[in-house]
Steps between C-alpha positions, in 0.01 A plus 500: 500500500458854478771777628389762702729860458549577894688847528652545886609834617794557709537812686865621657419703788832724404404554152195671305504246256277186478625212368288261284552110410308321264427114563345268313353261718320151377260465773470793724487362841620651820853300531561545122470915606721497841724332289540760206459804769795367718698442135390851421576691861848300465590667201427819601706457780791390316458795232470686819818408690724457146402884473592571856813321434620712214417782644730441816768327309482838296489729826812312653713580197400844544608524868115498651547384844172610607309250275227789381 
């Protein structure tokens, strides 16, 4: 069975940057590709929030009580 290299882009409305993830997927059909784009999209959210997270946690210490 042959692999097919499926790159999905994942755009973050808040940020310039695009963010791309490389599958390799066995038989490209659509449920193998909602799978790996929700996989994908959940990981960006995660780096997303852990970011968000440290950022805040960082502000607190500093005395930001506005949260900018």
């Amino acid at each position: 069975m042959s692999r097919e290299i499926t790159r999905i882009q994942l755009f973050d409305q808040r940020s310039p940057t695009i963010k791309s993830v490389y599958f390799a997927i066995k038989q490209p059909d659509l449920e193998a590709l909602i799978a790996t784009t929700t996989v994908a999209a959940h990981q960006l959210m995660m780096s997303i929030l852990r970011k968000r997270y440290k950022r805040d946690r960082k502000g607190a210490a500093l005395g930001d009580t506005d949260g900018s």
